[in-house]
C-alpha positions as CSV (number, residue, x, y, z in Angstrom):
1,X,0.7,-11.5,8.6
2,X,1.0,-9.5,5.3
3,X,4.1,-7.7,4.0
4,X,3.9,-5.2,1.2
5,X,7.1,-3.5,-1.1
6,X,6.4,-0.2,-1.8
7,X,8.1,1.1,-4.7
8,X,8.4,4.1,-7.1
9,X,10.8,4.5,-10.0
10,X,12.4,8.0,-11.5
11,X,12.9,7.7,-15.1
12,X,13.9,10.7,-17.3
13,X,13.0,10.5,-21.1
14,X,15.9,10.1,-23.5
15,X,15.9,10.7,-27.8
16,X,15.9,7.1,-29.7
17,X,17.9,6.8,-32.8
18,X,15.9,3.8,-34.0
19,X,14.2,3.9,-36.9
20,X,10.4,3.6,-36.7
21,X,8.3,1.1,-39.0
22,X,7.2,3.2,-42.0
23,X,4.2,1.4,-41.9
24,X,3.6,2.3,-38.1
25,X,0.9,4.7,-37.6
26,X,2.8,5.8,-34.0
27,X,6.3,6.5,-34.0
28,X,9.2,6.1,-31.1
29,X,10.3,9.2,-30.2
30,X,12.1,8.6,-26.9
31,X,12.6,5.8,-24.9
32,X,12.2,5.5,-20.6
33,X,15.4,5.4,-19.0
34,X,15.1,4.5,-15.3
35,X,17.7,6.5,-13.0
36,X,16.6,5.5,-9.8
37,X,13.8,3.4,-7.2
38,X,12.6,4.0,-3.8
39,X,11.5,1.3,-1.7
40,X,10.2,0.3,1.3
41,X,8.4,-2.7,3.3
42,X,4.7,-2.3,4.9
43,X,3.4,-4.1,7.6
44,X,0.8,-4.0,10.4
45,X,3.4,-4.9,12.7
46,X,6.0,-2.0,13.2
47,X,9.2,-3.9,14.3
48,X,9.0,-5.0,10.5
49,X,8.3,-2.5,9.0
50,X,11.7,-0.6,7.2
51,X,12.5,3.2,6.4
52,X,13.2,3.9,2.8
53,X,15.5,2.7,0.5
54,X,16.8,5.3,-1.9
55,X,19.2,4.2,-5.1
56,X,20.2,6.5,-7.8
57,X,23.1,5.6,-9.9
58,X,24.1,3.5,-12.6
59,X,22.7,0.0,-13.0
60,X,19.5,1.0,-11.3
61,X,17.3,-2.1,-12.1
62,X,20.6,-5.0,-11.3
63,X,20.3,-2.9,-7.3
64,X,16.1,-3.0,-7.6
65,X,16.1,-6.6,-8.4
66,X,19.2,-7.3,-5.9
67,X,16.8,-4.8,-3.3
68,X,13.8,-7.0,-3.5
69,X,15.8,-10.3,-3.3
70,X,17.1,-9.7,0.0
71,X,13.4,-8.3,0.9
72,X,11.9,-11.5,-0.1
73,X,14.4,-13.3,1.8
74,X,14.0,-11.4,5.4
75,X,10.4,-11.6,5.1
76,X,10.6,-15.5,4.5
77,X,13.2,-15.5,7.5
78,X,10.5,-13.6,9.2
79,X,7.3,-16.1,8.6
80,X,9.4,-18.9,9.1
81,X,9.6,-18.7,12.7
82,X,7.2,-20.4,14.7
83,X,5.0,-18.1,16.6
84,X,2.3,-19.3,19.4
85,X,-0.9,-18.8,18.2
86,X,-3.5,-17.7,20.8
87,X,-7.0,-18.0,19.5
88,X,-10.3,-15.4,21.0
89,X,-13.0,-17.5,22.7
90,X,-15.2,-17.3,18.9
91,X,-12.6,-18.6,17.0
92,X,-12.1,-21.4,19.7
93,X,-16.2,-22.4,20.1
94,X,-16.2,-21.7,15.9
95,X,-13.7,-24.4,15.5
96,X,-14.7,-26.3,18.2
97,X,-18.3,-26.7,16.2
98,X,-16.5,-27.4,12.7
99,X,-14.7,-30.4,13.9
100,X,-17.3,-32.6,11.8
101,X,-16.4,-30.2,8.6
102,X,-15.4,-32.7,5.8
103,X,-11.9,-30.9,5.8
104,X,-11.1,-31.3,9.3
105,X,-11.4,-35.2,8.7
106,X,-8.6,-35.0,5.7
107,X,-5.1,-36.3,6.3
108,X,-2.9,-33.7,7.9
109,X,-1.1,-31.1,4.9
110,X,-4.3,-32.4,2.4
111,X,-6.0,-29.4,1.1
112,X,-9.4,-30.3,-1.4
């Protein structure tokens, strides 16, 4: 199962004051200020999947990070739950004819 967060950010461009290196062969003339995110999570399954969340307003990147928290979170939630697995007839006779792989004779939760 795969989950994706979609995002875009709005950002307008604002003057700097700082003073650039005079030995700088660019100079800083304004700075990104971000002033708002949409986002949204992707998923082949639809029951998952969530409509758009808009935020514009102060603090913008505090809500983003806050946003993608509580993302991470449901979709944890989500793969935690134990789900039966049905397998098609080639995936059963494929692992039926790997049982002599050299991995299938590891302990169980041993990865090589």
């Amino acid at each position: 199962m795969k989950f994706f967060i979609v995002c875009d950010f709005e950002s307008f461009l604002e003057p700097t004051n700082s003073d650039s290196d005079p030995d700088a062969r660019t100079r800083i003339i304004d700075e990104h200020k971000v002033s708002g995110f949409c986002c949204h999570r992707v998923t082949d399954l639809p029951q998952y999947q969530t409509p758009p969340t808009l935020y514009s307003g102060p603090d913008v990147m505090s809500r983003f990070y806050d946003h993608v928290m509580s993302e991470s979170q449901t979709i944890n939630e989500i793969l935690c739950k134990p789900v039966p697995m049905t397998m098609t007839h080639d995936r059963r006779r494929h692992q039926t004819t790997q049982s002599g792989h050299h991995l299938y004779q590891l302990p169980l939760g041993f990865y090589a």
